[in-house]
Residue, then its C-alpha position, 0 to 999 in steps of 0.5 A: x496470537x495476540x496483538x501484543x505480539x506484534x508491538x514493538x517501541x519506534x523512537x518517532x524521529x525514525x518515522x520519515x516525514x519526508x521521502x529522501x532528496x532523491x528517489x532511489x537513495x533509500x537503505x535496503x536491509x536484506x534480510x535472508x537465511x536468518x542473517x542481515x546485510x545492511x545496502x543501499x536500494x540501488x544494490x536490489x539488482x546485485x541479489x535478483x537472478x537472470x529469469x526472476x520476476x518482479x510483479x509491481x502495483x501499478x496502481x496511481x494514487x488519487x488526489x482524494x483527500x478534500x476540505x470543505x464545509x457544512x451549511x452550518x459552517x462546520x469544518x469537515x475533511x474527506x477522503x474518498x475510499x471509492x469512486x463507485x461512478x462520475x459523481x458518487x464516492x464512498x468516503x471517510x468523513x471528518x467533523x465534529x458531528x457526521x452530517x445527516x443524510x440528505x445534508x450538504x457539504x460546500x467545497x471551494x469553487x461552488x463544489x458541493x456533495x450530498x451525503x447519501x447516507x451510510x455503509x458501515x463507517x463510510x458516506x455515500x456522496x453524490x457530488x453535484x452540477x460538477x463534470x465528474x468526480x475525477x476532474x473534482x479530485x485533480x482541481x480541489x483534492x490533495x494527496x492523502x498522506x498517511x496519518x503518521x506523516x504530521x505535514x500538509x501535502x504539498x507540491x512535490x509529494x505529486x510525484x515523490x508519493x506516486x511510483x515511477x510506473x503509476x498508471x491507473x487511478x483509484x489508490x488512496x495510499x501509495x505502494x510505498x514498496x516501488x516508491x524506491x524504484x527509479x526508470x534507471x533500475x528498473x531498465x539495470x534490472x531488464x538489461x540483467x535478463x529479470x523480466x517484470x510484470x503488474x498486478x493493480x490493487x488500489x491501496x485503501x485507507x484500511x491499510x492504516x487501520x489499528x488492529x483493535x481486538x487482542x486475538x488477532x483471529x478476531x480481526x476484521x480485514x478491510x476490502x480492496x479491489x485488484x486485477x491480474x492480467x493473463x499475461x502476468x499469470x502467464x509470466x509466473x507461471x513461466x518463472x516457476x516451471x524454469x524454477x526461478x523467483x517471484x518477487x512481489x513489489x510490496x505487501x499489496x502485490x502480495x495480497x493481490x497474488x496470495x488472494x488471486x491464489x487462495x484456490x491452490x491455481x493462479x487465476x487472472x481476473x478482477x476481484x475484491x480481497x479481504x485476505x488476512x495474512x498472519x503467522x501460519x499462512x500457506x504462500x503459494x505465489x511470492x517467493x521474495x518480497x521488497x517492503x517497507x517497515x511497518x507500523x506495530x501491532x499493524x496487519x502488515x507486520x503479521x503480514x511480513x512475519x507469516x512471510x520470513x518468520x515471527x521471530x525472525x522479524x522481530x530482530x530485524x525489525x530490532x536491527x533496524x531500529x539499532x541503525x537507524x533506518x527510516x520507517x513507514x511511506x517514505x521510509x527505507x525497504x527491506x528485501x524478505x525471503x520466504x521462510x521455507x515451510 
């Protein structure tokens, strides 16, 4: 396939530049058996049955995006992709010309870091005369919002771009999925007999990264580290035998699960995927997904089009656009079911 298939027009005033007033009040569009039904998020509870699973991310976004300088006073933006140990990240590094190896680059408060050198497209810093990397990020870092939201972070995005259950750190790009699940619908959901579990993937920066080739099997995934407890393989395992569904939180839980997965038996442990979901792809775990809509000619859309059908997303995606339902981070969800093989 080509990535052309995977295009579609988005009017811009449909990319959400901000989360709704209130966590929760998102549209959900349920899309199932080929038809669409048009809810508000707070009905997910009416269509999980007593004895699903939900497997969220809880993953916590870092303050990993830093503004600082060169020795020669040149602006330069970092996002740290990687927190390798206490003072050394790997990063995405903005400027007019990379730094050199060895150079310097000055932060507010006396922060400064050496460019170690390069990994591919990433910069190896070691940050200096600092207590640890994590202290940095929380006293100088901001929220890393995604490139298609065209503000500044600013004092509410700490919590709005964070999910209710964020628990650990590493993430440079929120599971934008659970970002609509609010502590009220999570305990309607246990009250109702669905039981939860977690899977953790830190979400990185490659989760925006274009598909930049025409054969999309040319594609080059980017790596992101997750784990799967015993306990959440036991729960699915336990959710299949009663022959109930497991839904995964987001394409992120997908990746984790689906990689966890590749061998045709679930295995807990921790890992680095570059797993590459598109059209054609045998799903072993997730039998429904809660997602947001997601950018044209992306990954993630090849992703939801393996999941419920190439044609198939592509009206729903048309339905979508046709309500004006918001798009992307801070956009509204949908609700896919497996397209059965």
């Amino acid at each position: 396939m080509h990535v052309s298939d995977f295009d579609f027009n988005l009017p811009e005033e449909l990319i959400a530049q901000y989360p709704p007033e209130k966590r929760g009040d998102s549209q959900l569009l349920v899309a199932k058996q080929q038809h669409i039904i048009d809810t508000q998020f707070v009905n997910i509870i009416d269509f999980v049955s007593e004895g699903d699973l939900l497997v969220f991310n809880d993953t916590k976004v870092i303050k990993a995006r830093l503004f600082g300088q060169k020795e020669s006073g040149g602006k330069v933006e970092v996002l740290v992709e990687r927190v390798l140990d206490d003072h050394t990240v790997l990063a995405h590094v903005r400027a007019s010309k990379s730094p050199k190896q060895n150079s310097k680059i000055l932060f507010e408060h006396n922060i400064c870091a050496v460019m170690l050198g390069r990994q591919d497209a990433l910069f190896l810093l070691r940050f200096e005369n600092t207590p640890n990397i994590w202290a940095i990020l929380e006293q100088i870092g901001h929220m890393p919002l995604p490139p298609y939201i065209e503000r500044s972070d600013d004092e509410a995005d700490l919590g709005r771009y964070q999910t209710v259950y964020a628990k650990y750190e590493g993430a440079i790009a929120a599971p934008t999925a659970g970002l609509h699940f609010t502590d009220d619908i999570l305990t309607r959901l246990k009250n109702k007999g669905v039981r939860l579990a977690y899977v953790t993937l830190h979400v990185g920066a490659g989760t925006f990264q274009p598909v930049k080739v025409d054969n999309i099997a040319d594609h080059v995934m980017h790596s992101e580290w997750f784990n799967i407890s015993d306990e959440t393989v036991v729960a699915i395992e336990q959710t299949k035998k009663n022959n109930k569904n497991v839904w995964a939180v987001g394409t992120t839980t997908l990746r984790a699960l689906e990689s966890a997965a590749t061998s045709g038996i679930l295995k807990a442990g921790s890992q680095d995927t570059n797993i590459f979901i598109t059209p054609g792809f045998q799903f072993k775990v997730v039998d429904v997904l809660v997602t947001n809509f997601h950018l044209p000619k992306s990954t993630l859309l090849m992703l939801v089009s393996a999941f419920s059908g190439f044609e198939f997303i592509k009206n729903v995606y048309q339905h979508a656009i046709e309500h004006r339902y918001r798009f992307f981070s801070y956009g509204d969800a949908m609700l896919l079911w497996r397209k059965k093989s």
